[in-house]
C-alpha positions as CSV (number, residue, x, y, z in Angstrom):
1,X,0.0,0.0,0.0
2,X,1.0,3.4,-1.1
3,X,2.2,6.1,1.6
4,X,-0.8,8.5,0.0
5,X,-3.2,5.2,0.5
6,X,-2.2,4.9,4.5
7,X,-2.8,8.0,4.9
8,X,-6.4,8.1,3.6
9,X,-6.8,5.1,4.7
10,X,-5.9,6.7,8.9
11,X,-7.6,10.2,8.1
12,X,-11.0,8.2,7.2
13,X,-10.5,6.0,10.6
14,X,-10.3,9.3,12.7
15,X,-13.3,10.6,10.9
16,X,-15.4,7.3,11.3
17,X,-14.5,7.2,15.3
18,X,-15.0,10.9,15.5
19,X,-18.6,10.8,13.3
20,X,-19.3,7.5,16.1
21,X,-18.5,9.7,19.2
22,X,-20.2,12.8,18.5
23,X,-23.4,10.6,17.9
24,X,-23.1,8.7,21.1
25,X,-22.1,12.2,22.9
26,X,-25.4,13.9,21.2
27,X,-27.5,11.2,21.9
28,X,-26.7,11.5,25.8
29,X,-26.2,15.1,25.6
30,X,-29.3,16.3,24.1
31,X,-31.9,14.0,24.7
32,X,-34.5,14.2,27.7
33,X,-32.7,16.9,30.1
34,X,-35.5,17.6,33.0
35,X,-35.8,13.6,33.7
36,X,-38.7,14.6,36.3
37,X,-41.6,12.8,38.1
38,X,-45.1,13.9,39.5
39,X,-45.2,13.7,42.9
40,X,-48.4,15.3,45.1
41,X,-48.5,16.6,48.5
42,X,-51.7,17.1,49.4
43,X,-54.2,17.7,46.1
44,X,-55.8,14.6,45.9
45,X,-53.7,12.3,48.5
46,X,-53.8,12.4,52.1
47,X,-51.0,14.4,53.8
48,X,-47.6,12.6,54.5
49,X,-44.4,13.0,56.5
50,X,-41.3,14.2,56.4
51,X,-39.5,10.9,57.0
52,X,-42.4,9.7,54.2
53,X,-41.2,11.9,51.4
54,X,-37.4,11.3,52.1
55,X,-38.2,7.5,51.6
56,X,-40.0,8.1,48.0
57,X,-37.4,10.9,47.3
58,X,-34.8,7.8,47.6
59,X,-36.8,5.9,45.4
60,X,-37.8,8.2,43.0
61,X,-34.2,8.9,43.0
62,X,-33.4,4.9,41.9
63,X,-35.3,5.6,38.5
64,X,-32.6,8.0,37.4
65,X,-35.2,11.4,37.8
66,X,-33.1,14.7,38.7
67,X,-35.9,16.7,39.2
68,X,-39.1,16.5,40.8
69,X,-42.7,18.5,40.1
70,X,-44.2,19.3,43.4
71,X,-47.8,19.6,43.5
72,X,-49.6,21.4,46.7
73,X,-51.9,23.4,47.6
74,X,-50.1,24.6,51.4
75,X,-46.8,25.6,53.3
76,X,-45.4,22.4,52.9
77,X,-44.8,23.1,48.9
78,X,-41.8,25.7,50.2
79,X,-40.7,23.0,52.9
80,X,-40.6,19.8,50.6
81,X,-39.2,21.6,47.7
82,X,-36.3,22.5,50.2
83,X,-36.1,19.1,51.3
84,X,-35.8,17.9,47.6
85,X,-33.1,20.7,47.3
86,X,-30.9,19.1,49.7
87,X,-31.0,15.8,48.4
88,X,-29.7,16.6,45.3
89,X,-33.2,17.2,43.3
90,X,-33.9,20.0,40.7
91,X,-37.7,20.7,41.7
92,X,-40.1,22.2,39.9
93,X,-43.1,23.7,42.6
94,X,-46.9,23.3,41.3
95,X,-49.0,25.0,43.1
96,X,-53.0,24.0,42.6
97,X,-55.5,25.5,44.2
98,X,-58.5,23.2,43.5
99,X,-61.9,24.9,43.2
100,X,-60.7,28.4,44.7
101,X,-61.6,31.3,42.3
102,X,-59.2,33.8,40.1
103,X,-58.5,36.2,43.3
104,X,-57.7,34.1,45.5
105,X,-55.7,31.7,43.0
106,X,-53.3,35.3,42.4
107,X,-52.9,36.1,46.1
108,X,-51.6,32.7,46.7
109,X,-49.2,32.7,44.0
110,X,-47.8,36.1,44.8
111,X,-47.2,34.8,48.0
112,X,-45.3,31.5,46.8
113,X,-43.5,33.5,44.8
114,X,-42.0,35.8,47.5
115,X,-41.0,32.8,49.6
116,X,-39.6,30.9,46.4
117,X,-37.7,34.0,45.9
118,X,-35.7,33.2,49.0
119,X,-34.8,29.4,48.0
120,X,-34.1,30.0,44.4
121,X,-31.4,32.4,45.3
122,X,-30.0,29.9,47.5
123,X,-30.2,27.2,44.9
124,X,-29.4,29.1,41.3
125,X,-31.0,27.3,38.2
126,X,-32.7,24.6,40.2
127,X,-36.4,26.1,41.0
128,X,-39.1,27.1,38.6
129,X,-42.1,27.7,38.9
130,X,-45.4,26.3,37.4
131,X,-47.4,29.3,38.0
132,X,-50.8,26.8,36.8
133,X,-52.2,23.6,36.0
134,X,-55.1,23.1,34.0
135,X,-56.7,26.0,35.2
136,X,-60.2,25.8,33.7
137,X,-60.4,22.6,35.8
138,X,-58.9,23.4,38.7
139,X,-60.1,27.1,39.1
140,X,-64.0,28.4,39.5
141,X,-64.9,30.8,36.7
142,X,-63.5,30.2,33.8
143,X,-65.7,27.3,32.8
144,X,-69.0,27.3,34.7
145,X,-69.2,24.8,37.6
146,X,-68.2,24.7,41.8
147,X,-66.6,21.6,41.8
148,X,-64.0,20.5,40.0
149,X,-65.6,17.6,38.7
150,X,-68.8,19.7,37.7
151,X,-66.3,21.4,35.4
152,X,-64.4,18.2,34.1
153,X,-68.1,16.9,32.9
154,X,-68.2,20.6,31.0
155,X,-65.2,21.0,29.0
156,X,-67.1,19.2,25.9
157,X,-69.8,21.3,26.1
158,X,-67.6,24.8,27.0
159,X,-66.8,27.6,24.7
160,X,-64.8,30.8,24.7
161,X,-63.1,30.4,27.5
162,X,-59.4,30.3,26.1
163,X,-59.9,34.1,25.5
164,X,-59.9,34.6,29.3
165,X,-57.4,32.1,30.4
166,X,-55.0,33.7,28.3
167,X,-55.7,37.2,30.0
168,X,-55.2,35.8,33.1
169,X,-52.3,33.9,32.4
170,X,-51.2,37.4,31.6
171,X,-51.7,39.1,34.8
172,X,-50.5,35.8,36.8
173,X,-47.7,35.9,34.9
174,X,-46.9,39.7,35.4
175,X,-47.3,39.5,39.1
176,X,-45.3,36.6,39.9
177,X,-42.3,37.6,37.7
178,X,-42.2,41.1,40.1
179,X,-41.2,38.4,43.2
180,X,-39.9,35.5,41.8
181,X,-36.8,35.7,39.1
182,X,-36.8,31.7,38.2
183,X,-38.1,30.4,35.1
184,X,-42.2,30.2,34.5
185,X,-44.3,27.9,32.8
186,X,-48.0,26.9,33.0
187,X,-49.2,23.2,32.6
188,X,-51.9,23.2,30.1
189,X,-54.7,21.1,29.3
190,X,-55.5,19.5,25.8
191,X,-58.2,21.4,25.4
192,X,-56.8,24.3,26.2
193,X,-55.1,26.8,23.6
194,X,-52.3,28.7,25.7
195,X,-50.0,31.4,24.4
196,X,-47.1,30.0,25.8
197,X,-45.4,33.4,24.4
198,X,-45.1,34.8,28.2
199,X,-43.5,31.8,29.4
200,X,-40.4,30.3,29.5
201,X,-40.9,26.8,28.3
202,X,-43.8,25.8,26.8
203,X,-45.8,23.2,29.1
204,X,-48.3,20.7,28.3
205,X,-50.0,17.6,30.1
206,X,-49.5,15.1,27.1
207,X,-52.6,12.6,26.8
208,X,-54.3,11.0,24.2
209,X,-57.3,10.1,22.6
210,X,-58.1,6.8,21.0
211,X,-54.8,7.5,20.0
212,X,-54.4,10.9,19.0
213,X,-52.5,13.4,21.1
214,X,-51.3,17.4,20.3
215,X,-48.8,17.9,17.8
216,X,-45.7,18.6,19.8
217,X,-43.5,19.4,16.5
218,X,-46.1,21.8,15.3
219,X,-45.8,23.6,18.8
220,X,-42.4,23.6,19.5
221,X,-41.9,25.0,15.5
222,X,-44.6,28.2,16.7
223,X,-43.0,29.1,20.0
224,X,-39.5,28.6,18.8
225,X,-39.0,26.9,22.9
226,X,-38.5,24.0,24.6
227,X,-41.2,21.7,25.4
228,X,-41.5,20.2,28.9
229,X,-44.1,17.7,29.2
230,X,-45.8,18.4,32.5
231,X,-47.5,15.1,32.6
232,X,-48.3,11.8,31.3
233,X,-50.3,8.3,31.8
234,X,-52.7,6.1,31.8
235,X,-54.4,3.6,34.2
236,X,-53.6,0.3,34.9
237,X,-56.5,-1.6,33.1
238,X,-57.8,-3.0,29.5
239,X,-58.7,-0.4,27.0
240,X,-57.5,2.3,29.4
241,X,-54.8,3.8,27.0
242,X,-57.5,5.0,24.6
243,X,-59.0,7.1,27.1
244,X,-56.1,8.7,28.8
245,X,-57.5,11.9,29.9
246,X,-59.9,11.0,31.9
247,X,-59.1,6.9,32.2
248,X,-58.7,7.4,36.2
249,X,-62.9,8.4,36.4
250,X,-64.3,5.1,35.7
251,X,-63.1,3.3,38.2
252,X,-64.4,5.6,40.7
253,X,-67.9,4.9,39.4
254,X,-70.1,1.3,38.8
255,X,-67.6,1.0,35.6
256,X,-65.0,0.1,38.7
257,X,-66.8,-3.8,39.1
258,X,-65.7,-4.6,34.9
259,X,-62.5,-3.4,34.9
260,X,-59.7,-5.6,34.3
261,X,-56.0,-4.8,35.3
262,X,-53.8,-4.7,32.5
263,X,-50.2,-3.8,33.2
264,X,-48.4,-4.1,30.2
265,X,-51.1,-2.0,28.2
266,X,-50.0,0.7,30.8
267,X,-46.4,0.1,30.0
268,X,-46.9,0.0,26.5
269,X,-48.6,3.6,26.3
270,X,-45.7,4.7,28.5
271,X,-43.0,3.6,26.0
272,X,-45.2,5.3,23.1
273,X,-45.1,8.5,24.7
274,X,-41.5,8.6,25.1
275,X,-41.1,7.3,21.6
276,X,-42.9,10.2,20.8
277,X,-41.0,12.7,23.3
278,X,-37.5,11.4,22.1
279,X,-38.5,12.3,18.3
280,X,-39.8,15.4,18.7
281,X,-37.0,16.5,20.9
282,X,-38.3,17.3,24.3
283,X,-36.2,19.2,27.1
284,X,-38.1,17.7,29.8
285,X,-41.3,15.3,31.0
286,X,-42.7,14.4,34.1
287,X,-43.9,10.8,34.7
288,X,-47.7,11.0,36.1
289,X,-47.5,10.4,39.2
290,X,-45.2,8.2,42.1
291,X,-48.3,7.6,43.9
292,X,-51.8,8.1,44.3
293,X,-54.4,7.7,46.9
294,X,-50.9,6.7,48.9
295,X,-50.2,3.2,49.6
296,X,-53.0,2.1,48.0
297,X,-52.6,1.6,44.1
298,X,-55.3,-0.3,42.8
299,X,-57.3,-0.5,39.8
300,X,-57.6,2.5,38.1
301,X,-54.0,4.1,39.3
302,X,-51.6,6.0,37.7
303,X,-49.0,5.3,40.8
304,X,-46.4,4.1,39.6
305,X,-44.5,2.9,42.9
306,X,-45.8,-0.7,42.8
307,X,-45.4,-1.0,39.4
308,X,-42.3,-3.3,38.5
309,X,-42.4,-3.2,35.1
310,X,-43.0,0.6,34.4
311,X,-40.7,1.5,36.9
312,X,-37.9,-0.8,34.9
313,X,-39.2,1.2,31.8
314,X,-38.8,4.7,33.4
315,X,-35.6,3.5,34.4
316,X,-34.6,2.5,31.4
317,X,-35.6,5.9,29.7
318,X,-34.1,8.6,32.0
319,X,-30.3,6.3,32.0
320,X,-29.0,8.9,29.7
């Protein structure tokens, strides 16, 4: 072989080894960077411990998350999320104040915000804010209804009311950036149309129907942002994956007695939707949730922290 030849022949070695590493480097590099999971503290479960939390922060910790979403409605947001903190956790604080109206709803968070404030400044990049979640659910006015269920049985029959979210998502947003200087987002509903302009990221509880969920690409090409995916599930039972959204209601009704548990369909939707996440590009999603209804995961959950095989899966997705 000619000196020219071994030459080429070494210059296209480095190039093939170099091509190999900078894949391998971009697929661990930019893939899924907020590896998060849902974790309430008092919205629908029963209040828990200290010494509680630190034992599911452990765990939650085993599936390879580095940041979790707190979601509260009381002090103990400011004192887990500190907690979290000091173990090493990015956190994330969700605020939901279930069935309280617009001026109450801004009082609180200008509140949370000031204390934030304090903890954010001790820990630099590692606190944002969700300053919402699903607000025409979880707040009284904006779709007609007390409860919040009264207003989950609405939303097909509801109109207009994006108009006035997005005004008040305005004002919220105004008023909370004057005490707290973290990042913002807002968890948004399917059926809800947010301009995720005033935001930093632009957040959205990912669910599907019968198959068909938002178009992520289309999004993230409009705000020119990163997408964090606030949420994502299904139930553990047959047929549940085609109902996503609301596949937790049934078994709280007479449906509960013809249910039949169905892991792996709940694994299987899990593994679309990061299939999904992974080709669109996502910066961030949160699994939904660790627990729910606490210790007691039955037919019908979303928790997670009994199930072997989508914990092994959510494992698997956050290693890199």
């Amino acid at each position: 072989m000619r000196k020219e030849e071994r030459e080429m022949s070494k210059k296209t070695f480095v190039i093939s080894v170099l091509v190999l590493l900078v894949i391998l480097f971009s697929e661990k590099c930019f893939g899924i960077q907020v590896k998060g999971m849902n974790y309430d503290i008092g919205v629908w479960s029963d209040p828990i411990s200290r010494g509680e939390f630190l034992k599911d922060l452990y765990s939650i910790k085993s599936l390879n998350c580095n940041t979790i979403r707190l979601c509260g409605n009381s002090n103990l947001l400011v004192e887990f999320a500190t907690v979290a903190l000091d173990e090493g956790f990015n956190v994330w604080v969700s605020p939901r104040y279930i069935n309280k109206n617009f001026i109450h709803t801004l009082k609180s968070l200008k509140r949370l915000a000031a204390e934030l404030e304090y903890i954010r400044e001790r820990y630099p990049d590692r606190v944002v804010l969700i300053v919402g979640n699903e607000l025409t659910l979880d707040m009284k006015g904006l779709i007609k209804g007390d409860q919040y269920i009264d207003r989950v049985r609405r939303v097909p029959f509801a109109f207009e009311y994006n108009k006035k979210l997005n005004k008040i998502l305005k004002i919220i947003a105004a008023e909370v950036r004057l005490r707290f200087k973290g990042k913002l987002l807002y968890a948004a509903a399917i059926h809800e149309r947010v301009d995720h302009i005033i935001f930093d990221f632009i957040g959205v509880n990912y669910y599907t129907l019968f198959g068909i969920g938002l178009n992520l690409g289309q999004m993230k090409k409009e705000y020119n942002k990163d997408i964090v995916i606030t949420e994502f599930g299904t139930c553990n039972y047959r047929f549940s994956s085609l109902i996503s959204p609301i596949s937790w209601y049934p078994p709280r009704t007479f449906l509960k007695h013809f249910l039949v548990k169905d892991d792996t369909e709940q694994i299987e939707y899990y593994k679309r939707c990061f299939d999904v996440f992974r080709e669109v590009g996502v910066y961030g999603t949160f699994v939904y949730t660790f627990a729910e209804k606490r210790k007691k995961a039955g037919i019908g959950s979303y928790g997670i922290v009994s199930r072997e095989g989508l914990r092994n899966l959510i494992k698997e997705m956050y290693k890199y």
